[in-house]
N, C-alpha and C positions, 0 to 999 in steps of 0.2 A: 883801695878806696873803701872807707867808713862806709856803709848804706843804712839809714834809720829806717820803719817799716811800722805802720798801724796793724795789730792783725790780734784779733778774735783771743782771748787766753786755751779759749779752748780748744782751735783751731791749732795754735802751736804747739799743744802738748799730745795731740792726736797727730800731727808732722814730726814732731821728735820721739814719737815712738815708731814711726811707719820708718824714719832715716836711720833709729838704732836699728829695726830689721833690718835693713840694707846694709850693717856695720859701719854706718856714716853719722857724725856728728851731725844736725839740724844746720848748719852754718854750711858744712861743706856738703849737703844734697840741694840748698839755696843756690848755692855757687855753680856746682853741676848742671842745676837746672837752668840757668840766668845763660851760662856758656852754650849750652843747646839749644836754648832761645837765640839767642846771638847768633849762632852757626846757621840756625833754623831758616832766618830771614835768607841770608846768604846762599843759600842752597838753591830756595824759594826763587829767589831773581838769577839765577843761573838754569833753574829747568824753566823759568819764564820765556826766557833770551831763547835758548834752545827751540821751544816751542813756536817762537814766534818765526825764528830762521828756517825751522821745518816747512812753516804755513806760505813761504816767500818759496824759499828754495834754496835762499843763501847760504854762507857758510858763515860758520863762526868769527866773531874779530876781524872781519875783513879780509880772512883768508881765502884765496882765489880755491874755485872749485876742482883745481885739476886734480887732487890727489883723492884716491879711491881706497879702500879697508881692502887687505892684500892678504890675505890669511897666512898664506906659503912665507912671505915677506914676515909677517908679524912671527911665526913660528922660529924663520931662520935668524933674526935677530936676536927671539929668545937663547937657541941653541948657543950662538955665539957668545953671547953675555957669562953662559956656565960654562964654556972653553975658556973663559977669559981673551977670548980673540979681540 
């Protein structure tokens, strides 16, 4: 998708020099930045959700509370993965 954009001359030439230090064309540290704005939101309403489940007591998605962080469990499953078992 095309994006047109108002922006300052001087402002753009002070951003495409800040993106050639970063070895990034002006166009693609736009892009980067717009994709982390994007993810940003998404993030955002995921430690909201979280946050809000902590303050209830809930669990996530409607998942029932039975299941509990199993460290030994988390460990042996890891091991198993590099056996390929």
């Amino acid at each position: 998708m095309n994006l047109t954009l108002s922006v300052d001359e001087r402002i753009v030439e002070q951003a495409r020099k800040a993106a050639q230090s970063m070895g990034k064309s002006l166009n693609q540290a736009v892009r980067d930045y717009l994709e982390q704005l994007a993810g940003q939101s998404q993030r955002e309403a995921i430690i909201k959700e979280l946050r809000e489940l902590s303050m209830t007591g809930q669990s996530p998605k409607g998942q029932k509370g039975g299941w509990k962080f199993d460290r030994e469990e988390v460990y042996s499953e890891r091991l198993d993965r590099r056996r390929g078992d």
